[in-house]
N, CA, C and O atoms as a CHARMM CRD file, in Angstrom:
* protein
*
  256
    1    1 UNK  N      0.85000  -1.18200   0.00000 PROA 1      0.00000
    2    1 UNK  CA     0.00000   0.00000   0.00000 PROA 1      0.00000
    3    1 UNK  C      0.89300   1.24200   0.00000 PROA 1      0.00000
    4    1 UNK  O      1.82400   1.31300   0.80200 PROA 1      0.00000
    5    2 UNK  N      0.66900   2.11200  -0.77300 PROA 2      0.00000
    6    2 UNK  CA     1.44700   3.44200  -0.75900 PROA 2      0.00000
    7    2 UNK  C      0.55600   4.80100   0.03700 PROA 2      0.00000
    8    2 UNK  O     -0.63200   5.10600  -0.06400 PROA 2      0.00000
    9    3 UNK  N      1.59600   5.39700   0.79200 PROA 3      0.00000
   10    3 UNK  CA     1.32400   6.47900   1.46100 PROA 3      0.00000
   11    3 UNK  C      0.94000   7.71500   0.46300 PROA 3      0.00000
   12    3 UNK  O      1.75900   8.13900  -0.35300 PROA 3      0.00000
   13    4 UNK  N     -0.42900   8.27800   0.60100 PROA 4      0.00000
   14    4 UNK  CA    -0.66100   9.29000  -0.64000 PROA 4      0.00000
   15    4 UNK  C      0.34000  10.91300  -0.24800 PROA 4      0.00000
   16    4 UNK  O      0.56900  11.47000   0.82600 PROA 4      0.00000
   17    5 UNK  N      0.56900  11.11100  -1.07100 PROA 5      0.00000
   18    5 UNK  CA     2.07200  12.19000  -1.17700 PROA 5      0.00000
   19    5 UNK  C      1.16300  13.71000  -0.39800 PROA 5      0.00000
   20    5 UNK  O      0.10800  14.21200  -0.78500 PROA 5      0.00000
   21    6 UNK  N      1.85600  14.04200   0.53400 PROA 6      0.00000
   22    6 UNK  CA     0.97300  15.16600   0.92800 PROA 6      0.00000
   23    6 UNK  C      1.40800  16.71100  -0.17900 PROA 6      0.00000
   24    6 UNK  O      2.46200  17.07600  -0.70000 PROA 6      0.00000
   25    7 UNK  N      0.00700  17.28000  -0.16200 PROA 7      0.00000
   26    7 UNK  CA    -0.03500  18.20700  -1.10300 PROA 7      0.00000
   27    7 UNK  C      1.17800  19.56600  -0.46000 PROA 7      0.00000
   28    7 UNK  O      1.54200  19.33900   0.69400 PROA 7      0.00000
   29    8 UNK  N      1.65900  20.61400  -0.97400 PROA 8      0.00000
   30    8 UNK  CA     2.30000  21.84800  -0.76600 PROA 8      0.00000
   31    8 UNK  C      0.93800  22.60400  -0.10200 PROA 8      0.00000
   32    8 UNK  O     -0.23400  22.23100  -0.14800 PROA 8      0.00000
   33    9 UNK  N      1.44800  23.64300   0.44600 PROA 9      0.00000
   34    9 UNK  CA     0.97000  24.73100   0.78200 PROA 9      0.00000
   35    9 UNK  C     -0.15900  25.38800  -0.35800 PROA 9      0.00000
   36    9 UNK  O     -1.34500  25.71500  -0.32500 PROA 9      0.00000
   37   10 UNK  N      0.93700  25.37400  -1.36900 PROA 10     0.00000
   38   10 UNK  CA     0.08300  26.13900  -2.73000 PROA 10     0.00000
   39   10 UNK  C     -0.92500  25.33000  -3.89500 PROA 10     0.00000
   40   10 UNK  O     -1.70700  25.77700  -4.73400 PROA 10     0.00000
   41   11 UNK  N     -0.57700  24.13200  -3.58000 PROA 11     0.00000
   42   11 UNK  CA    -1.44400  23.26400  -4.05600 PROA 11     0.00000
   43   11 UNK  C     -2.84300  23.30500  -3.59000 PROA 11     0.00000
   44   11 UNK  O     -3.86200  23.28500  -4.28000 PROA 11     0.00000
   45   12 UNK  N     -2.68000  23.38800  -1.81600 PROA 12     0.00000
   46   12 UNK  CA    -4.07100  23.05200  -1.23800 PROA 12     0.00000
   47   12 UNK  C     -4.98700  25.13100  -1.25900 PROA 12     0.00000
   48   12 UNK  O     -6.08600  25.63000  -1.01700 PROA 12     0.00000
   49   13 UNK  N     -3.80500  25.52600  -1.64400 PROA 13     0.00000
   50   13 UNK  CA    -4.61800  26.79400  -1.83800 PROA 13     0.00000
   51   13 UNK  C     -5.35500  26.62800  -3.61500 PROA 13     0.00000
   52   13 UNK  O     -6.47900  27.04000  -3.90200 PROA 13     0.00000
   53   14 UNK  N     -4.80300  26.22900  -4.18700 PROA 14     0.00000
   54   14 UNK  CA    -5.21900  26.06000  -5.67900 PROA 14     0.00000
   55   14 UNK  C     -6.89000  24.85200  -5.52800 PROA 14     0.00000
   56   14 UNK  O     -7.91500  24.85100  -6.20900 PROA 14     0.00000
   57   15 UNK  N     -6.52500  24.09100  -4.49200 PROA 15     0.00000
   58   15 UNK  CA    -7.45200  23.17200  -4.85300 PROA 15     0.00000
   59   15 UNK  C     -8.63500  23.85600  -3.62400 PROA 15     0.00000
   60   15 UNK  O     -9.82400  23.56300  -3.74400 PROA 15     0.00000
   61   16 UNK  N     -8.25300  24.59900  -2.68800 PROA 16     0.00000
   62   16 UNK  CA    -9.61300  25.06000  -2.17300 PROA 16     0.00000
   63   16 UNK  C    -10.51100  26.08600  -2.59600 PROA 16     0.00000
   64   16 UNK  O    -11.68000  26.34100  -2.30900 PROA 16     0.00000
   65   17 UNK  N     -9.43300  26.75600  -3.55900 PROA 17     0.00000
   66   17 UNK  CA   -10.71600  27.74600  -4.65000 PROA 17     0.00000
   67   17 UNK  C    -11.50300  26.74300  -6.14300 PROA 17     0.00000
   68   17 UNK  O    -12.53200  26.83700  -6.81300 PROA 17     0.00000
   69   18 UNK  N    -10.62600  26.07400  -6.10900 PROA 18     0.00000
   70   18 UNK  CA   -10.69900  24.90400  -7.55900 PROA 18     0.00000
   71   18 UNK  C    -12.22400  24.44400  -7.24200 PROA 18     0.00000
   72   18 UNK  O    -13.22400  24.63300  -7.93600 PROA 18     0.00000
   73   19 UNK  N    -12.09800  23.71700  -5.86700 PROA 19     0.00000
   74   19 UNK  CA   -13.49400  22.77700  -5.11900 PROA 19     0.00000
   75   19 UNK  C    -14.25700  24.16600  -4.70400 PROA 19     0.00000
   76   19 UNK  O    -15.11300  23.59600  -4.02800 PROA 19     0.00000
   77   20 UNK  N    -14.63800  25.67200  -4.57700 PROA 20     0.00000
   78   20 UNK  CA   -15.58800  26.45100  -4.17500 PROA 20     0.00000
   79   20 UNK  C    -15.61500  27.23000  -5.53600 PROA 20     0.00000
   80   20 UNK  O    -15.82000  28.44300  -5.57900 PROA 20     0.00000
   81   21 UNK  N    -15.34700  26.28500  -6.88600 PROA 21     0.00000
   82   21 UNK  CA   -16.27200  26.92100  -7.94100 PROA 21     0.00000
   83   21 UNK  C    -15.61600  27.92600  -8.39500 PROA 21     0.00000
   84   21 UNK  O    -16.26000  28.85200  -8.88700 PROA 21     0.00000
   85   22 UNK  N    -14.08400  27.99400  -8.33600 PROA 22     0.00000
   86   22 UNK  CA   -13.42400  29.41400  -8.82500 PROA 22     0.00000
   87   22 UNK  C    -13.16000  28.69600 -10.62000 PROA 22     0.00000
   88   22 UNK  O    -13.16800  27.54800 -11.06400 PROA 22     0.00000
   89   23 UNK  N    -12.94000  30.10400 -11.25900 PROA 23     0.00000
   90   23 UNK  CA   -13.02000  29.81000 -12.57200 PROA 23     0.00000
   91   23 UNK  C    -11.25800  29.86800 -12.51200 PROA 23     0.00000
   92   23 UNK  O    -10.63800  30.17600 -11.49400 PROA 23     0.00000
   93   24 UNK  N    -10.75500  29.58000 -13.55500 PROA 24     0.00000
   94   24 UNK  CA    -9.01400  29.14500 -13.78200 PROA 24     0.00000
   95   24 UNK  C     -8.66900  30.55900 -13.89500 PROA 24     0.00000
   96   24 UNK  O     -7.68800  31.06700 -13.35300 PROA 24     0.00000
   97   25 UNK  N     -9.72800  31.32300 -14.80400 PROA 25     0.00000
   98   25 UNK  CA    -8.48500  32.94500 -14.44300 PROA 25     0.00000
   99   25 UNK  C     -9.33500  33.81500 -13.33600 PROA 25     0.00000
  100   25 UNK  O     -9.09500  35.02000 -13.25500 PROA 25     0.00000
  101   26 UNK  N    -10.15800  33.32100 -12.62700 PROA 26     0.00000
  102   26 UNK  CA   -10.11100  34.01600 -11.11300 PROA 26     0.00000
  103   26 UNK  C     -9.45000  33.55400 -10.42400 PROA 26     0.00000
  104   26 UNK  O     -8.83100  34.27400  -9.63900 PROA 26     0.00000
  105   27 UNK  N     -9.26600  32.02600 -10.40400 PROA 27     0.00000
  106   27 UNK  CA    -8.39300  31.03100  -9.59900 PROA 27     0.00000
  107   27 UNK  C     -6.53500  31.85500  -9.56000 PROA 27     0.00000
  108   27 UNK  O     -5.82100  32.02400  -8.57200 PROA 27     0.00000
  109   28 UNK  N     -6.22200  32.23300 -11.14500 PROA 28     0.00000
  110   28 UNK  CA    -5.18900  32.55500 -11.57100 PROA 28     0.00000
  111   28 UNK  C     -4.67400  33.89000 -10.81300 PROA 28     0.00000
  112   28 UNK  O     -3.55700  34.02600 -10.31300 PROA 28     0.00000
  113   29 UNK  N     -5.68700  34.82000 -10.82700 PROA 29     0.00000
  114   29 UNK  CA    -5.70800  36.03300 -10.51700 PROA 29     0.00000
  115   29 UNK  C     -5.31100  36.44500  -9.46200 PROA 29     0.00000
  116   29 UNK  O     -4.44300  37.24300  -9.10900 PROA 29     0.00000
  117   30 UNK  N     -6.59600  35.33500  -8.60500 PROA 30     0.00000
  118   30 UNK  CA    -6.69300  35.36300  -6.87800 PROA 30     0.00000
  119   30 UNK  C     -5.10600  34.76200  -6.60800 PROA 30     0.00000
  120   30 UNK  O     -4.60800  35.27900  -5.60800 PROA 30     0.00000
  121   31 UNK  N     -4.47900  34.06900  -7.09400 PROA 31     0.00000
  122   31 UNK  CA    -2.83900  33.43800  -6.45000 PROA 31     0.00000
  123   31 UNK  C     -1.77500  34.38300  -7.28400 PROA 31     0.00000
  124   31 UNK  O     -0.61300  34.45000  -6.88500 PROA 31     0.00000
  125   32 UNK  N     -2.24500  35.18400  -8.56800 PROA 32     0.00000
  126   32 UNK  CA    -1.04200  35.48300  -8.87700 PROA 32     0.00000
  127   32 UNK  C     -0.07600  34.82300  -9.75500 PROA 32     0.00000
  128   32 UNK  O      1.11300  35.10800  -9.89600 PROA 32     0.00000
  129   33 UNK  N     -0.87700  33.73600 -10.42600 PROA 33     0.00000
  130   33 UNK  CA    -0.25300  33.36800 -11.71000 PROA 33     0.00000
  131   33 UNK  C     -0.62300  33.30000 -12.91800 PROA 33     0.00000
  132   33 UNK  O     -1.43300  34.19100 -13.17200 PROA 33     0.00000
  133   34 UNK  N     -0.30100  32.38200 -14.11600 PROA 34     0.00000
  134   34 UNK  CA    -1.16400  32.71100 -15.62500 PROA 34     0.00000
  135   34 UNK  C     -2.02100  31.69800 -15.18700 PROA 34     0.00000
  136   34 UNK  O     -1.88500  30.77700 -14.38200 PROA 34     0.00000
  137   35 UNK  N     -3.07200  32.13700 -16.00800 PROA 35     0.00000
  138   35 UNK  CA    -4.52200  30.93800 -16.35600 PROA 35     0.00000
  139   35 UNK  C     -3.25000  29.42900 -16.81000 PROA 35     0.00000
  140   35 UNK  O     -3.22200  28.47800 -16.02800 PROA 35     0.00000
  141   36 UNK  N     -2.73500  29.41900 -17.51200 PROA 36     0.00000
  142   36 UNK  CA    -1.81900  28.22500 -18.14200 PROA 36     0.00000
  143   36 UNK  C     -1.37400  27.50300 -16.82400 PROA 36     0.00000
  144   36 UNK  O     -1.50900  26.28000 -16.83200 PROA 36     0.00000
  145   37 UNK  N     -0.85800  28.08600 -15.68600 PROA 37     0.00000
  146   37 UNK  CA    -0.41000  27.37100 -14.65200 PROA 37     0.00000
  147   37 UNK  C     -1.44200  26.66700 -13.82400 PROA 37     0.00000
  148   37 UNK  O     -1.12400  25.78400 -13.02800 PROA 37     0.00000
  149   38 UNK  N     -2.68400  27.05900 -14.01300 PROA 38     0.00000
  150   38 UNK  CA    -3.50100  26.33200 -13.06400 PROA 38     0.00000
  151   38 UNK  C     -3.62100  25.27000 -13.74800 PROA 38     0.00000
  152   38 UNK  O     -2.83800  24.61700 -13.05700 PROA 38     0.00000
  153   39 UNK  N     -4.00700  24.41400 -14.67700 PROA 39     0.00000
  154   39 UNK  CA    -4.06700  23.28900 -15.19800 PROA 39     0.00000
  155   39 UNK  C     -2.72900  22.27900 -14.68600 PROA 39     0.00000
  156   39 UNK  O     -2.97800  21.21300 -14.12200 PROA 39     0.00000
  157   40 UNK  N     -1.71400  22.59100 -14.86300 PROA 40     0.00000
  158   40 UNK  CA    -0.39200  21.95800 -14.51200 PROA 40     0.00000
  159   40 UNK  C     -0.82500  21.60700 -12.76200 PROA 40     0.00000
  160   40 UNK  O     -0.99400  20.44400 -12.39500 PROA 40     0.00000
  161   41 UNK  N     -0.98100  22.96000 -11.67100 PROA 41     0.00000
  162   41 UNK  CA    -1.12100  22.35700 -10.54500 PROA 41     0.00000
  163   41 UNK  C     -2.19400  21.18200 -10.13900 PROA 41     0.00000
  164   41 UNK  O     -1.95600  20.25400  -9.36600 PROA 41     0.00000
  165   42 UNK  N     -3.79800  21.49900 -11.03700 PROA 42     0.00000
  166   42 UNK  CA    -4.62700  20.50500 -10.66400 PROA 42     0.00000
  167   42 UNK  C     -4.30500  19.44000 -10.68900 PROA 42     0.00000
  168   42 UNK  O     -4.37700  18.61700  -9.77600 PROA 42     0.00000
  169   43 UNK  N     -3.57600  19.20200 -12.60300 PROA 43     0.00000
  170   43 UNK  CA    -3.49700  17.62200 -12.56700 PROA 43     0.00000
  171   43 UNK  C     -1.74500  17.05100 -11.60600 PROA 43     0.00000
  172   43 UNK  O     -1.32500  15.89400 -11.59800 PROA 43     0.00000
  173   44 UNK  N     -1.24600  17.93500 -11.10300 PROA 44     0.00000
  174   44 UNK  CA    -0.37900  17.34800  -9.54700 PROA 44     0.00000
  175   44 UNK  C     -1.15400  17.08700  -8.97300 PROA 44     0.00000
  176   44 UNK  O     -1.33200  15.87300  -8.87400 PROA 44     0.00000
  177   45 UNK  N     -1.93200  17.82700  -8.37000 PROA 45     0.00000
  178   45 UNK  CA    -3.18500  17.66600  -7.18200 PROA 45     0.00000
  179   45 UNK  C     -3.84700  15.91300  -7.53500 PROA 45     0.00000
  180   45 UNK  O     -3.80300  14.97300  -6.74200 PROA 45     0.00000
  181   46 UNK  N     -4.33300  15.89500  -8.71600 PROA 46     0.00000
  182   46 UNK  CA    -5.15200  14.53100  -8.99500 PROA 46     0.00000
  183   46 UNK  C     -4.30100  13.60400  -8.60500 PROA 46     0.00000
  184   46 UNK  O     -4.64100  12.74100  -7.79600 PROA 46     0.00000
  185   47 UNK  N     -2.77600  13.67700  -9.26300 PROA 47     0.00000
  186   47 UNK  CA    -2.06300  12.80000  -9.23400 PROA 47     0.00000
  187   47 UNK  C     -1.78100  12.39600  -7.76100 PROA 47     0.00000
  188   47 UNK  O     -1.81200  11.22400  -7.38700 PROA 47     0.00000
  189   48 UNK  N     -1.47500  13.55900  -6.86600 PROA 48     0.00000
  190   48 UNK  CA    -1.20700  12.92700  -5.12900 PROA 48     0.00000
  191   48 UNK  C     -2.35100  12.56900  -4.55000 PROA 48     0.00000
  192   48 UNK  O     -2.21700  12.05900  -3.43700 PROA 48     0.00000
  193   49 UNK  N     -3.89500  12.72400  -5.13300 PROA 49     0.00000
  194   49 UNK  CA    -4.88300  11.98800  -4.85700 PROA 49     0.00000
  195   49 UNK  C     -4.99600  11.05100  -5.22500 PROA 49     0.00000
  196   49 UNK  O     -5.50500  10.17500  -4.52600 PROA 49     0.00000
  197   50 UNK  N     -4.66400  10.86200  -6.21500 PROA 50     0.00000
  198   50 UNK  CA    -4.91700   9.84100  -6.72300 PROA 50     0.00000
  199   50 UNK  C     -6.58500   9.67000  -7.45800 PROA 50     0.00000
  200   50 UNK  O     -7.30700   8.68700  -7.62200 PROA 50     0.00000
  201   51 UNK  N     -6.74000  11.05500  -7.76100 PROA 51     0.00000
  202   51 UNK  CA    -8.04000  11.07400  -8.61900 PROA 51     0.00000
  203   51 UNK  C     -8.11400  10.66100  -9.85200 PROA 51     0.00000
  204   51 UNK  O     -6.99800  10.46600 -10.33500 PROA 51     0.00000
  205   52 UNK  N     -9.37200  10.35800 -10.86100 PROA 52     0.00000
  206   52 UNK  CA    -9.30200  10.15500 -12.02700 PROA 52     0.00000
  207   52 UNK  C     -9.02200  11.22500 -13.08500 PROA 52     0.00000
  208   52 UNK  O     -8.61300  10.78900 -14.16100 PROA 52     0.00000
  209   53 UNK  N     -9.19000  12.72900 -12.95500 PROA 53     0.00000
  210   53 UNK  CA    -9.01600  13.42100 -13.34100 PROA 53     0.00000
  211   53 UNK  C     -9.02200  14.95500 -12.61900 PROA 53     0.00000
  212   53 UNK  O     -8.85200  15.15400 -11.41600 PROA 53     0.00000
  213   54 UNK  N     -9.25500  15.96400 -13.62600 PROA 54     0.00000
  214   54 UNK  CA    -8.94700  17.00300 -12.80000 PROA 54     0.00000
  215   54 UNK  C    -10.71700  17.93600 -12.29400 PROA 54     0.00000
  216   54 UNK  O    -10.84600  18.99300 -11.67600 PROA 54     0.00000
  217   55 UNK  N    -11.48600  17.28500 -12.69300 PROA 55     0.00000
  218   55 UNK  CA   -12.64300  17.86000 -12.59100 PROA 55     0.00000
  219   55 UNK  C    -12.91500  18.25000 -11.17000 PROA 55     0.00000
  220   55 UNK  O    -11.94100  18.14800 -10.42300 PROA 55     0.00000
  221   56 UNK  N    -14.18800  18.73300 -10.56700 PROA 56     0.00000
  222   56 UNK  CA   -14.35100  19.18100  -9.18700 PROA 56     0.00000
  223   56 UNK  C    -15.00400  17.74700  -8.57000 PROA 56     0.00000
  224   56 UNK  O    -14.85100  17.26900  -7.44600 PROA 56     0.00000
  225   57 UNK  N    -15.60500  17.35500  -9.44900 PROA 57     0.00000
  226   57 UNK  CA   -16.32600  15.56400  -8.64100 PROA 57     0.00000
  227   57 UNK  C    -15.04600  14.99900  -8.59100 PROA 57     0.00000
  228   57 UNK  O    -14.74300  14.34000  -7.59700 PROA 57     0.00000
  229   58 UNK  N    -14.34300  15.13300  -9.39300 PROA 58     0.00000
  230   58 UNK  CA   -13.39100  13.88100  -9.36300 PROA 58     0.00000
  231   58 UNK  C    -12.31100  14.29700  -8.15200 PROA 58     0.00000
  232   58 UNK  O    -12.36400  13.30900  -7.41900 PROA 58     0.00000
  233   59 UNK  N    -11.71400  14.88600  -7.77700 PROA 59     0.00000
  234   59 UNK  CA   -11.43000  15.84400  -6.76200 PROA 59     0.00000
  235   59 UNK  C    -11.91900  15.43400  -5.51100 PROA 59     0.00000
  236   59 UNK  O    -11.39500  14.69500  -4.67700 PROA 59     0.00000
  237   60 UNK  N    -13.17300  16.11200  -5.49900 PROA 60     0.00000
  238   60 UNK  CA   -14.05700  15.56300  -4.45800 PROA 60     0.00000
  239   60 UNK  C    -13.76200  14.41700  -4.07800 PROA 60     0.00000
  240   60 UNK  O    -13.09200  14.12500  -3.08700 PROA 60     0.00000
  241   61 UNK  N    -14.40600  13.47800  -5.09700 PROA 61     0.00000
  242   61 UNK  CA   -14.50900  12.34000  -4.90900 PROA 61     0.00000
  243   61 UNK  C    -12.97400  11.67300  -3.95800 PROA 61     0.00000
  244   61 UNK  O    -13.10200  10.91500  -2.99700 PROA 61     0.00000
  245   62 UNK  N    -11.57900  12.16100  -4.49500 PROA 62     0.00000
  246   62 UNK  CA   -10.72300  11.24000  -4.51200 PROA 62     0.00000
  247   62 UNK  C    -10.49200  11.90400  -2.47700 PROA 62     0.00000
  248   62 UNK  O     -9.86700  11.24900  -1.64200 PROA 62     0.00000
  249   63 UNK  N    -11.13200  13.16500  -2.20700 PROA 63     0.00000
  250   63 UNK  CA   -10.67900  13.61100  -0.80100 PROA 63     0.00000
  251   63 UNK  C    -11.35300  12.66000  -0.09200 PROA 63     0.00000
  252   63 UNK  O    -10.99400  12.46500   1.06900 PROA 63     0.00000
  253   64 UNK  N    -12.56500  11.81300  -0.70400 PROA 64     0.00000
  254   64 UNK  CA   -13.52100  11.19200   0.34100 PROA 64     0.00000
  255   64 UNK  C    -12.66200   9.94000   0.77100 PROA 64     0.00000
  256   64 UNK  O    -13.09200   9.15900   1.62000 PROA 64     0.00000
C-alpha cells in the first residue's frame, strides 16, 4: 500500500478555490499566476490523490 504524497501549501490553496467553484483565471488572478499554470497544478493535485481526473467531482470524490 502506498502512502498518498501530501499536497504543498500552494497546491491546497489552488485546490480550495478549484473545489468552491473558482473559474481558472479568477483562480489565476486570486494566487497570482497565468490561467496556463492552473491546469499543470490541478493535474499534480489529482495525481497525489490519486483522482481520475482534474474535474471538481473527481477531486471531491478522490478527498472522500
Amino acid at each position: 500500500m502506498t502512502t498518498p504524497r501530501p499536497l504543498t501549501e500552494r497546491q491546497k490553496q489552488v485546490l480550495d478555490l478549484w473545489l468552491a467553484g473558482t473559474t481558472y483565471r479568477d483562480l489565476a488572478t486570486e494566487l497570482g499566476i497565468s490561467p496556463e499554470t492552473v491546469n499543470p497544478h490541478l493535474k499534480a493535485i489529482a495525481g497525489k490523490l490519486g483522482a481520475a481526473g482534474i474535474s471538481r467531482a473527481n477531486l471531491r470524490a478522490a478527498l472522500c
